[in-house]
C-alpha positions in Angstrom: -26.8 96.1 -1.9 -28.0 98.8 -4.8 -25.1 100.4 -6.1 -26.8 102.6 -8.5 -30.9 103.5 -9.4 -31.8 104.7 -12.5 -35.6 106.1 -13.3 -37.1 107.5 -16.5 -40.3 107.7 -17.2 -41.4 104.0 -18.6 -37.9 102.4 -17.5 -36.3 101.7 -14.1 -32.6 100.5 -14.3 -31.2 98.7 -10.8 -27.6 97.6 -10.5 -26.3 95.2 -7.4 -22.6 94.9 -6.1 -21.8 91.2 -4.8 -20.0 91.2 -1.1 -19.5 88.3 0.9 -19.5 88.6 4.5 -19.3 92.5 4.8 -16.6 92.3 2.0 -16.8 93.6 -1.2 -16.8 91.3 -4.8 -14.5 92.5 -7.1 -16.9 93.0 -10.7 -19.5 90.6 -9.0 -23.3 91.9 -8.9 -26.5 92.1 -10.9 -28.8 94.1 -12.9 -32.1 94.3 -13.6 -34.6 96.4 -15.7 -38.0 97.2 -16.0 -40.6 99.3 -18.2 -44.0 99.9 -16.8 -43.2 98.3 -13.8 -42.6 94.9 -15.2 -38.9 93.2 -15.4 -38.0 92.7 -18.9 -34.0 91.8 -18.8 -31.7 90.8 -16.1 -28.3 90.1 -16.0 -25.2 90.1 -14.2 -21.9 87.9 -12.5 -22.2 85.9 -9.1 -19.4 85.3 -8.0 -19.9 81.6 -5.7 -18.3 81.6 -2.3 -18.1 79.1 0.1 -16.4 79.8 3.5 -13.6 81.9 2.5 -12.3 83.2 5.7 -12.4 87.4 5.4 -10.0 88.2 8.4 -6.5 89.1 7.0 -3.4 88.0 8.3 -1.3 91.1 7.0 -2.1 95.0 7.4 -2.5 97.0 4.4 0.8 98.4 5.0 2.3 94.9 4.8 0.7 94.6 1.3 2.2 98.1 0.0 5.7 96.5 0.9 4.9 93.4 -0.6 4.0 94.1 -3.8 6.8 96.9 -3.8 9.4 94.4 -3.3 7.6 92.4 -6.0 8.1 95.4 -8.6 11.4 96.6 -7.1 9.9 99.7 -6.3 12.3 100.9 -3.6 10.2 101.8 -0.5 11.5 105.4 0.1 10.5 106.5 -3.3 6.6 105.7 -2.2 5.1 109.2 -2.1 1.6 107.1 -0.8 -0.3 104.2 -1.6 -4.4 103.6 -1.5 -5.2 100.0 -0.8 -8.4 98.2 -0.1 -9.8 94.5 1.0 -11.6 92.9 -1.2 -12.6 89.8 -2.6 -11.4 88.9 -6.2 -11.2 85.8 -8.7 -8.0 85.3 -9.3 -7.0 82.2 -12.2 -6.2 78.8 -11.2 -2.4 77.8 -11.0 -2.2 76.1 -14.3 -5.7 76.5 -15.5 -6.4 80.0 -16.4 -10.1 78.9 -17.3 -10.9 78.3 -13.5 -11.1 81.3 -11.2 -10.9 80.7 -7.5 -12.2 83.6 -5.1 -9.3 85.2 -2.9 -9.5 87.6 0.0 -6.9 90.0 -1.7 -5.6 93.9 -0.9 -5.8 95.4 -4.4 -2.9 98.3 -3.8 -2.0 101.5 -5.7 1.1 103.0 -5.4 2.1 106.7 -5.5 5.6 106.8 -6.8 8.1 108.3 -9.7 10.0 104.9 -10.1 9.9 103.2 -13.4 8.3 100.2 -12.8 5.7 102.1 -11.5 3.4 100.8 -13.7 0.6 98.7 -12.8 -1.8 97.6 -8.9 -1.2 94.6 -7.4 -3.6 92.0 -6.3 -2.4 90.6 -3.2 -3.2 88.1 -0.9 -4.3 89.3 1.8 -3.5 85.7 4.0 0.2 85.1 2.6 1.2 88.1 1.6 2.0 87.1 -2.0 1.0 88.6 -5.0 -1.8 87.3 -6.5 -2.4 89.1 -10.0 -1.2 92.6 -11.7 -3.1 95.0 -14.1 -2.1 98.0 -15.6 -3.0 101.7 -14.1 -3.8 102.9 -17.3 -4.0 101.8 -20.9 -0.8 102.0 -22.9 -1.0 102.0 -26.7 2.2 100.4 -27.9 3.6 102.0 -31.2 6.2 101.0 -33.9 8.3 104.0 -34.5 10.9 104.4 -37.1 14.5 105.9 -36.0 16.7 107.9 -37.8 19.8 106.8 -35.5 23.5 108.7 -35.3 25.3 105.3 -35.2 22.9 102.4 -36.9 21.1 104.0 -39.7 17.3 103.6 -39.8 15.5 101.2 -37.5 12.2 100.3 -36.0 11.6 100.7 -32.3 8.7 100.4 -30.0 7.2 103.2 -28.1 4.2 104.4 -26.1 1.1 106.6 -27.6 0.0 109.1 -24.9 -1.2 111.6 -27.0 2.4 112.1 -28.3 4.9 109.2 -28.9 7.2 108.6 -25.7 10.5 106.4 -25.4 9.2 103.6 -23.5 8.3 99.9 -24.7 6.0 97.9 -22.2 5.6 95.3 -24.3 8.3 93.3 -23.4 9.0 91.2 -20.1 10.6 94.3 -18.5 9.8 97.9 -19.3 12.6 99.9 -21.5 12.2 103.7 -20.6 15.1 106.0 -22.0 15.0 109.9 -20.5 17.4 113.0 -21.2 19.1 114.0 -18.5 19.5 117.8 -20.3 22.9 118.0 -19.5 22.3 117.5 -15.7 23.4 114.8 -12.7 20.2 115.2 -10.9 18.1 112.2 -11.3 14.6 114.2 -10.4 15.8 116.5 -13.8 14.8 114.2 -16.3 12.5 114.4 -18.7 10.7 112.4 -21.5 11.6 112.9 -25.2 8.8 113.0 -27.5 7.8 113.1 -31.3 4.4 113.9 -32.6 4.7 111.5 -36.0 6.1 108.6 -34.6 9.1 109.2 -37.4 12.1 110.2 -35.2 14.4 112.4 -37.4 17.3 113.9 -37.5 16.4 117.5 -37.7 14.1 117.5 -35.7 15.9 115.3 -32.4 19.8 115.4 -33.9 20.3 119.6 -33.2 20.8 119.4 -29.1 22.5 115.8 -29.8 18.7 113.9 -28.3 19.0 111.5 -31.2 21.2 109.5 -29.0 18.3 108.5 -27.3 17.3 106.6 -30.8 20.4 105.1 -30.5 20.2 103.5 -26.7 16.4 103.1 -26.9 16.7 100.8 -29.8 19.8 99.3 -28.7 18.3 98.6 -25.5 15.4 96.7 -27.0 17.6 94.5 -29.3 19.6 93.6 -26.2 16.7 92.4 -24.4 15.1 90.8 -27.3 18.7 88.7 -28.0 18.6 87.7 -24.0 15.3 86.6 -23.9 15.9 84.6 -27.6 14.4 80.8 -26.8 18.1 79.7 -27.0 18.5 81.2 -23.6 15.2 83.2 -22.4 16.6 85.6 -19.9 14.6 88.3 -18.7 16.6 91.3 -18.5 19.7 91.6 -16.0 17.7 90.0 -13.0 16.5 87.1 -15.1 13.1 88.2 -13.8 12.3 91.8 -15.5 14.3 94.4 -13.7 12.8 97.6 -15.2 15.7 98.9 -17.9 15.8 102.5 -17.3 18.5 104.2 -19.5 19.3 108.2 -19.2 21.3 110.4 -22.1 23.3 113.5 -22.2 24.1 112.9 -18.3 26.3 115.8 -16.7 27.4 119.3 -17.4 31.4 118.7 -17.3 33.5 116.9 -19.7 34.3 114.4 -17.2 30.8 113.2 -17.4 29.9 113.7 -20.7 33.1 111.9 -21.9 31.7 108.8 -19.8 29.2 105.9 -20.3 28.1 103.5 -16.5 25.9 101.5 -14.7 24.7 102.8 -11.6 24.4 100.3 -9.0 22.9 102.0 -6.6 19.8 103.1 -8.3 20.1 100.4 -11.0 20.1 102.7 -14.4 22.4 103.4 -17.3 23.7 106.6 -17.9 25.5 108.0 -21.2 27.3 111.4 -21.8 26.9 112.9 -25.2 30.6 113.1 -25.1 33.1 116.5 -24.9 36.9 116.0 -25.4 37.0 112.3 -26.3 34.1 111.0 -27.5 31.4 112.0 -29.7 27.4 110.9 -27.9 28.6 107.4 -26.4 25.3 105.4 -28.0 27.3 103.0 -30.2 25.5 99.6 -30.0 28.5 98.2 -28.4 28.8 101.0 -26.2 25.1 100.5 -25.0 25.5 96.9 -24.8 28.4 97.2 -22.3 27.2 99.2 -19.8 24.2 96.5 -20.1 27.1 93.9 -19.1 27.8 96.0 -16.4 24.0 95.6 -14.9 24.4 91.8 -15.8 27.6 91.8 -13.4 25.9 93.5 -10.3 22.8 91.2 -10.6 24.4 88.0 -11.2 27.9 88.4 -9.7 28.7 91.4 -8.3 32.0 91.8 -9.0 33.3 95.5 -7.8 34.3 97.7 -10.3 37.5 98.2 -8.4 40.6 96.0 -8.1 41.5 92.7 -9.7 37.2 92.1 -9.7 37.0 95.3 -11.4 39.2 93.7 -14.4 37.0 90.9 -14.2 33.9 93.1 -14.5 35.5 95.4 -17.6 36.4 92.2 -19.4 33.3 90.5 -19.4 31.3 94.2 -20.1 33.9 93.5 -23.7 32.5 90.2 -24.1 28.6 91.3 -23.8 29.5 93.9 -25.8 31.2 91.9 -28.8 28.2 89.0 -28.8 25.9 91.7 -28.9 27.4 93.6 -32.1 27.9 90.0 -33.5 24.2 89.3 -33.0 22.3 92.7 -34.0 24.2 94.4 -36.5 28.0 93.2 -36.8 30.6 95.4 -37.5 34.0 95.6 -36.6 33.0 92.8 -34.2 36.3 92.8 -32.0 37.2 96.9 -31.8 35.2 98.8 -28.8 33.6 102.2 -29.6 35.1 102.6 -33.2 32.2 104.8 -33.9 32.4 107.0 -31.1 36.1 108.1 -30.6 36.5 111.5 -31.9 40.8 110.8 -32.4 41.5 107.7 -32.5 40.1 104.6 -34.9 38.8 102.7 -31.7 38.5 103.1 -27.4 40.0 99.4 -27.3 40.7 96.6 -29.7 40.0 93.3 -28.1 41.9 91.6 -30.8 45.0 93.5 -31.3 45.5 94.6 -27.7 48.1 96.9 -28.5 46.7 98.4 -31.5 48.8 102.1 -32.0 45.6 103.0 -33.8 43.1 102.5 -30.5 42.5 105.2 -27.2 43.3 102.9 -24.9 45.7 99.5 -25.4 45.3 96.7 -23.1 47.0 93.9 -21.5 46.6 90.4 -23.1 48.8 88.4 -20.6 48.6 88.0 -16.9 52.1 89.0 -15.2 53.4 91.0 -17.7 54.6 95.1 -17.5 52.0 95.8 -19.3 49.3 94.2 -17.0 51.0 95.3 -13.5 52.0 98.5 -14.8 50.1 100.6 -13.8 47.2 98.4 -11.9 44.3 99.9 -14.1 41.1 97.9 -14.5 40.6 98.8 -18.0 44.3 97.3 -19.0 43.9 94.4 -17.0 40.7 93.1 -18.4 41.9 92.8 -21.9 43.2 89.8 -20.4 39.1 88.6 -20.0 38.4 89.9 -23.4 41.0 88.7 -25.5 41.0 85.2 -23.7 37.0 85.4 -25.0 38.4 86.6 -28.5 40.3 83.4 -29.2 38.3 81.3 -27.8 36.1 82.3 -31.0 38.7 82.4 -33.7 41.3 81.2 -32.6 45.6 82.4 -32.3 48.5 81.6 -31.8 51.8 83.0 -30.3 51.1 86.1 -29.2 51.1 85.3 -25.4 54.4 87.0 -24.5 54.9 84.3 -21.9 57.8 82.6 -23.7 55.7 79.5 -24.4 53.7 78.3 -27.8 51.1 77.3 -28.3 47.7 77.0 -30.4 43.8 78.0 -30.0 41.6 76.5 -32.0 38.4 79.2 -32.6 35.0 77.5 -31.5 33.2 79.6 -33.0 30.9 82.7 -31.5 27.9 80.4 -30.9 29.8 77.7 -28.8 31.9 80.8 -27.1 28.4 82.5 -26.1 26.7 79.8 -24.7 29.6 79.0 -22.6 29.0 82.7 -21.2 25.3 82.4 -21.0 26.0 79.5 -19.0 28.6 80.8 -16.6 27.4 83.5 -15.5 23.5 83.0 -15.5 23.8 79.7 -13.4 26.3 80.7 -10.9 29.9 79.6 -11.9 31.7 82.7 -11.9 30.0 84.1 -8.6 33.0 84.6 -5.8 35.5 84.3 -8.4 38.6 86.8 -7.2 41.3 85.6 -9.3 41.8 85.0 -13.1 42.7 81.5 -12.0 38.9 80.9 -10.4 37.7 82.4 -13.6 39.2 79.7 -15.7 37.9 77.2 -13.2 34.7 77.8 -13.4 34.8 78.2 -17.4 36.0 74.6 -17.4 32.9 73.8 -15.2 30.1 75.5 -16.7 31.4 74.1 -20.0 31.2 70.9 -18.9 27.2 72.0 -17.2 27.1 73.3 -20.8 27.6 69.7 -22.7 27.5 66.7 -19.2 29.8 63.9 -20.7 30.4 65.7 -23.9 32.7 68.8 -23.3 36.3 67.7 -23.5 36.6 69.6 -27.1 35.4 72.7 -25.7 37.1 71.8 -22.3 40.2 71.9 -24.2 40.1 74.9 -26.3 38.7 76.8 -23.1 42.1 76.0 -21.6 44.6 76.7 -24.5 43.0 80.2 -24.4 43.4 80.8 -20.7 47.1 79.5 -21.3 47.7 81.7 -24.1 46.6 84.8 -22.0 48.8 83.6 -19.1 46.8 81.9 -16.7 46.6 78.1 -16.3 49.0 75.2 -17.4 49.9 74.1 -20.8 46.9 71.4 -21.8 47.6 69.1 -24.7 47.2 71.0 -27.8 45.7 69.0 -30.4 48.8 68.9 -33.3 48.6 67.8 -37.6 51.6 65.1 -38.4 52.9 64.4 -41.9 54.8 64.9 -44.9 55.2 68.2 -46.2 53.7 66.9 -49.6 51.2 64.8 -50.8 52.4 61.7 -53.1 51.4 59.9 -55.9 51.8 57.1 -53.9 50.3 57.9 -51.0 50.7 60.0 -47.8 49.6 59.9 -44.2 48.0 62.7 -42.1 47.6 62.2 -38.4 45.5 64.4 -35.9 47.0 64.0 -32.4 46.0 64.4 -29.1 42.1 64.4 -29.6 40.0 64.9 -26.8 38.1 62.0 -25.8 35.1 61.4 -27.5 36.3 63.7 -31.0 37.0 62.4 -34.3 38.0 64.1 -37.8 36.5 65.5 -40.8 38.9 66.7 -43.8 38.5 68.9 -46.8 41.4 68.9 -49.5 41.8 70.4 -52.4 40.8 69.3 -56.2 43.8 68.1 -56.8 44.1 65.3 -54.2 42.0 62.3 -53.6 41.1 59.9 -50.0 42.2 56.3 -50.1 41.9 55.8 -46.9 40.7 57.2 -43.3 39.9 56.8 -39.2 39.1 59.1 -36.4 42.4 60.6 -36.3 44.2 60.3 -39.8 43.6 60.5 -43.1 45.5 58.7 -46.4 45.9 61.3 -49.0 47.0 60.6 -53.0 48.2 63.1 -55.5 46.4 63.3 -58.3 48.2 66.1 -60.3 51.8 68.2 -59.7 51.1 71.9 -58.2 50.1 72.9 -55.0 47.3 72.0 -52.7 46.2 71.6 -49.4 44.3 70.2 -46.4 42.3 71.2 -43.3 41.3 69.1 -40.5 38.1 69.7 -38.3 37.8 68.3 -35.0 34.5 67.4 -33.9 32.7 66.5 -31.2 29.1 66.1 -29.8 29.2 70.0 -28.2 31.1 71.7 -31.4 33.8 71.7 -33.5 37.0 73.4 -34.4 38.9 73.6 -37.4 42.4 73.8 -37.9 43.8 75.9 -40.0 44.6 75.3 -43.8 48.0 73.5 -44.5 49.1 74.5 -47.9 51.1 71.6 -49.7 52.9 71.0 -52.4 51.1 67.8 -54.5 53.7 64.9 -55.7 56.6 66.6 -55.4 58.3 68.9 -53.4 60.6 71.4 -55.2 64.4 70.2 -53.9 65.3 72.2 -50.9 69.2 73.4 -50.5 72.1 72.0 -52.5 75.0 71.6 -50.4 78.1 70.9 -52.6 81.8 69.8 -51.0 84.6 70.4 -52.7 87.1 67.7 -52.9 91.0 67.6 -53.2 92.6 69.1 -56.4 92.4 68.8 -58.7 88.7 70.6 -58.2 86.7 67.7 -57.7 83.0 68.4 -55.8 80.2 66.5 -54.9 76.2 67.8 -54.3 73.6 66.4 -52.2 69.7 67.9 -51.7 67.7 67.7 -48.2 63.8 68.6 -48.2 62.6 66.9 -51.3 59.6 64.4 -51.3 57.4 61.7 -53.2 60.4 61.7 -56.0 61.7 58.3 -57.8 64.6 60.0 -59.4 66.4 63.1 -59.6 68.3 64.3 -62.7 71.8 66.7 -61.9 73.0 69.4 -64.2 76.3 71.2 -64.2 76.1 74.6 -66.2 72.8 73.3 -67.7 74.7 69.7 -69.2 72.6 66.9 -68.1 75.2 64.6 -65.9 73.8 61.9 -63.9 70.2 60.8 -63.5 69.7 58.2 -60.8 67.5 57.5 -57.9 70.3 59.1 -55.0 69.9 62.7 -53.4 73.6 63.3 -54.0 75.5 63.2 -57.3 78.9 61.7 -57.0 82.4 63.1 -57.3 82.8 65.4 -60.6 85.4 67.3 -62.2 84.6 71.2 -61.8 84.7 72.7 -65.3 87.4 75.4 -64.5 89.2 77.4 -61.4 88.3 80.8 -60.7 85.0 81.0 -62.1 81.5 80.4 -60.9 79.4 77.0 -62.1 75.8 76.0 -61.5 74.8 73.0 -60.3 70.9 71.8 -60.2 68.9 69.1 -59.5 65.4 68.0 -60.2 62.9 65.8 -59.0 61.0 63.0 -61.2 57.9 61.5 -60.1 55.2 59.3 -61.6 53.0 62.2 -62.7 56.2 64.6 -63.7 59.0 66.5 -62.5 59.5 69.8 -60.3 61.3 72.5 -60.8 65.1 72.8 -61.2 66.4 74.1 -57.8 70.5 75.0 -58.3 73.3 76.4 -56.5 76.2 78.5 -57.9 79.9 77.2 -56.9 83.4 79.0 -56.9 86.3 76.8 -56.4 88.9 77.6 -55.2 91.2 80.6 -57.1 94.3 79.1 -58.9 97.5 79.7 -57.6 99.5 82.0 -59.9 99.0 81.1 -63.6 100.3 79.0 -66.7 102.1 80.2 -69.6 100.8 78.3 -72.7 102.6 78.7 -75.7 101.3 78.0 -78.7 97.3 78.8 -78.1 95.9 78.1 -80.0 97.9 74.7 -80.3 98.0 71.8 -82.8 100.8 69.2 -81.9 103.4 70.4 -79.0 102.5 73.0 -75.9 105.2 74.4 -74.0 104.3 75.1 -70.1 105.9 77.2 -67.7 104.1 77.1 -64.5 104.5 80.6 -63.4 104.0 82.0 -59.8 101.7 84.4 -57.9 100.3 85.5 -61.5 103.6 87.3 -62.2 104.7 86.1 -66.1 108.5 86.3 -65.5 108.8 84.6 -62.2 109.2 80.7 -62.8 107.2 78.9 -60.1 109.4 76.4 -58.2 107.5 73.9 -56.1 109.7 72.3 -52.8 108.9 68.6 -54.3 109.4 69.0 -58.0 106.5 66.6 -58.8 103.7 68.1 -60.6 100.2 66.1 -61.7 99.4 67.3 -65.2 95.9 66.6 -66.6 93.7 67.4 -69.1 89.9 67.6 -69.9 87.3 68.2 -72.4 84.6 71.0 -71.3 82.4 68.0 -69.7 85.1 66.8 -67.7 86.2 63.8 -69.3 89.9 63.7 -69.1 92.2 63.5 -72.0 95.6 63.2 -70.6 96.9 62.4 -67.4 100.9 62.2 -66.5 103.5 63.5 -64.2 106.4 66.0 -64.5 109.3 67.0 -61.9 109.4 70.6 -63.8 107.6 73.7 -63.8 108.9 74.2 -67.5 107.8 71.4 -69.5 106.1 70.0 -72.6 102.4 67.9 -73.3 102.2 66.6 -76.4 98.6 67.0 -78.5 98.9 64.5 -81.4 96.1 62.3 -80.0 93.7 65.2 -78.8 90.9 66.0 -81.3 90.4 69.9 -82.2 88.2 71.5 -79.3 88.5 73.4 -75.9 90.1 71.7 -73.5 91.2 72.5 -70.0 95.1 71.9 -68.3 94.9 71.5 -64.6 98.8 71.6 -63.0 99.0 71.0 -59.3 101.7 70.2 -57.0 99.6 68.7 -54.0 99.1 72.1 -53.0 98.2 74.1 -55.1 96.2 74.4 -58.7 96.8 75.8 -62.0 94.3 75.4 -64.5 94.3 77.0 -68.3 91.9 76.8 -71.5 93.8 75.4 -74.2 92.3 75.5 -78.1 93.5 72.4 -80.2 93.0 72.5 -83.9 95.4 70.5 -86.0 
């Protein structure tokens, strides 16, 4: 059948469309020419065809509401469609070099929704779609963004003449539109820029930078989804249209607020009023993204306890995706936005005085049941995801310790890839289910392998409240390394883990096994050691354990005094690795032996403080001294001396209550006289039945001595100076 007949004067042009049966060929036909009546060139595409039946199975309106499910073109935004039966090649499954003739309705639609973007081939038997092409030629464009929040960046967008916020290059189209202030959807219009360079004088006046801000955002969000570590195609996992609208509403209400909308599947961001400056943050962006993740692959509400749920886990989309495009402050929530505060939430330090908004970090708590607000309960969701990546400890408010070992942001977002993309959290209506289906996905996550990860997973929903107390893996030694050797154990592994260890300079490995490690000093000072746990699906480190190296500096002196005449005793707790200890008194060397106590010794005087201090001796040196001061008890009254100084005979009056003229008089008359040299060593010992009596010196070399007088009771003690 001719479709078109040209004629000149010397040349005649014919052109033939192909149909099959009454049926149009889609771009199959010939053509030939001729000058002077003779053919000189033909050419064309035949399209072969044997017995394809050409009576449909669906009407054309059946094909419209195919291929708009197939787009998610909602079927009352269809203005019209134009459709029409033909016959087209459409590519071999899994050999796109074979082409296979189908009876097909190619449709059009007529229709403002975003994914409005292409016809659809569709066949015209099953009712499936065959093939897409574009209704008209985009011309992708690198643009460069002068951003509020991220600095300068690159960002894709569409050349129609002028440049246009929307990126079809990627598995699902990213179109971002101002609102101008309004809540009506049909408002909307497209931001443009002539140059492709998106500045800030010309876009940041009326606050439309924030477009730069979302729009780029937007396309890093995608791009980190799809990554070949988990290749997810927008919040559908099959390239749901992202459709993202700024400056939404006219009242503070709205413009002080960031959502998903789950009816008409878009995001919408105010360019803030009282609270907020333009919410277009990166983490901002990439929560309300968590929010569309939710609604396709959970739907959790975003009221009641599964409105917590659905908060906590917008938190955690938002912290990986700050970690991953352009970290931060990783673990605070909209620190660039808040126009009065440092931060909207801190997922770390829930009660931060410094953020909008604190949250609850433990289930049951005031906090978390006072008042019932979704945005303080699901810091319960985020936190538990914050120490799941680095780790805490005690902070639970639950009355229980405990310990999280971090596993690290890559191990902590696969887990969340994994339970929520494949299905674990869906129906989950209690914090309890949640945690259940953690433990599950990890174990999906690493089949055989997960017990580590299981683990952790379950010392951080105990340490937010929900769950029982798992065994917590736990370090066991000294509090020292030796020269001689000392023993560190890692308990309660998961099955399947074993241990690595990193010490410092100053300590060497003699010995180790899957669980412990034999440690030797090689120097005094201090040091110290940190085990790792690993395991087939990650690892965690504990954290560093300072030590002292060969010795431990003596910890408390305890010294007991004895009866009268002022004898004591010391003894140290808390020292290690030692062979011998040395004991001063008032900085005199007195014993050095291998016992923590130093045996009974006479105090140097009554009334008056004295030091006693101990060191430690080891192979490779000794610590420092570690002392204690000492007051014995106050002598009763005082003694009358006379001479002092003194060379042969003393006279003694023991007199009473520190009164000179009152003559003590004891009930049993028997009195213990001694006397020492400075270091204690005594001189003279005797008894009298008198408190007036007389010591003779002859014997005593010239020095200070002391005279200690007791009655049982009581002690009197005087410095006497002998010189002959």
């Amino acid at each position: 059948m001719p479709h078109h007949f040209f004629v000149t004067k010397e040349y005649i042009n014919e052109h033939f469309d192909q149909y099959y049966k009454g049926i149009r060929v889609d771009n199959g036909g010939y053509n030939f020419h001729y000058r002077s009546g003779k053919m000189f060139y033909a050419h064309g595409h035949y399209v072969k065809i044997n017995d394809l039946n050409v009576n449909p199975s669906i009407i054309q309106e059946q094909a419209r509401e195919c291929f708009a499910n197939f787009k998610k073109i909602p079927l009352d935004s269809i203005i019209d469609f134009i459709s029409e039966l033909l016959i087209k090649e459409i590519p071999a499954v899994g050999n796109d070099s074979v082409f296979l003739p189908k009876l097909v309705y190619k449709v059009y639609i007529n229709s403002n929704h975003e994914n409005n973007t292409e016809v659809g081939y569709i066949d015209a038997q099953t009712c499936r779609v065959l093939l897409t092409e574009p209704t008209k030629n985009y011309v992708a464009a690198t643009g460069t963004f002068f951003t509020r929040y991220s600095g300068t960046q690159q960002g894709i967008t569409e050349n129609t003449g002028s440049y246009h916020l929307v990126d079809l290059t990627r598995g699902a189209p990213i179109h971002t539109w101002n609102m101008r202030n309004s809540t009506n959807y049909n408002s909307k219009e497209d931001l443009t820029d002539y140059n492709n360079i998106w500045t800030t004088a010309e876009h940041g006046p009326l606050e439309n930078d924030m477009a730069l801000d979302v729009h780029w955002a937007l396309q890093k969000i995608y791009d980190q989804l799809n990554s070949p570590a988990h290749g997810i195609n927008s919040f559908d996992d099959n390239g749901w249209a992202i459709t993202a609208h700024i400056k939404f509403g006219a009242f503070d209400v709205d413009r002080d607020a960031a959502f998903w909308e789950p009816t008409l599947n878009v995001l919408c961001f105010g360019d803030g009023a009282v609270l907020f400056r333009p919410i277009a943050s990166l983490d901002a962006v990439a929560h309300e993204f968590g929010h569309g993740i939710t609604d396709f692959q959970i739907g959790w509400p975003i009221t009641g306890d599964q409105g917590s749920f659905n908060e906590g886990l917008s938190y955690i989309w938002a912290t990986i995706m700050e970690y991953r495009i352009r970290p931060t402050t990783v673990w605070q929530i909209g620190e660039q936005i808040t126009l009065n505060f440092q931060c909207l939430r801190n997922i770390e330090n829930t009660n931060d005085p410094n953020a909008l908004q604190p949250i609850a970090n433990t289930v049951g708590t005031v906090q978390y049941n006072t008042p019932t607000n979704v945005y303080v309960r699901s810091g319960v969701f985020s936190h538990w995801f914050y120490l799941l990546v680095n780790g805490g400890s005690g902070v639970n408010g639950i009355g229980n310790s405990y310990n999280v070992y971090g596993m690290g942001m890559d191990m902590a977002e696969n887990l969340i890839y994994q339970a929520v993309f494949n299905n674990y959290l869906d129906n989950t209506t209690t914090y309890s289910a949640i945690r259940d289906g953690m433990v599950n996905a990890a174990k999906a996550l690493c089949p055989g392998q997960s017990s580590l990860l299981v683990n952790q997973i379950e010392n951080a929903w105990y340490a937010v409240g929900v769950g029982a107390k798992p065994l917590q893996i736990s370090l066991t030694g000294l509090d020292a390394v030796c020269y001689s050797g000392t023993t560190f154990t890692l308990n309660n592994l998961p099955l399947g883990c074993n241990s690595s260890w990193s010490f410092s300079s100053n300590i060497q490995s003699y010995s180790s096994g899957s669980n412990y490690i034999g440690l030797k000093a090689l120097s005094i000072g201090t040091g110290w050691i940190q085990p790792t746990v690993l395991s087939s699906c990650g690892s965690t480190a504990l954290p560093i354990k300072s030590l002292p190296v060969d010795i431990q500096t003596p910890g408390p002196i305890t010294i007991q005094m004895d009866a009268p005449p002022n004898r004591f005793t010391a003894s140290i707790t808390g020292v290690t690795c030692a062979t011998s200890y040395n004991w001063y008194v008032d900085g005199v060397l007195q014993a050095s032996h291998t016992d923590v106590i130093i045996g009974s010794r006479r105090a140097p005087y009554c009334g008056n403080g004295y030091s006693v201090q101990v060191e430690a001796v080891s192979p490779l040196g000794k610590s420092a001294k570690r002392g204690k001061t000492a007051i014995e008890p106050i002598c009763s009254g005082s003694l009358e001396v006379i001479p002092n100084p003194a060379s042969d005979i003393v006279e003694v009056k023991v007199l009473s209550d520190n009164i000179e003229s009152d003559i003590y008089e004891s009930t049993n008359k028997n009195f213990s006289v001694t006397m020492t040299d400075m270091m204690g060593v005594v001189k003279i010992s005797t008894q009298k039945t008198s408190s007036d009596f007389t010591i003779s010196l002859s014997p005593i070399k010239d020095g200070n001595y002391i005279l200690f007088v007791t009655d049982g009771q009581n002690v009197w003690k005087k410095v006497i100076a002998i010189k002959h």
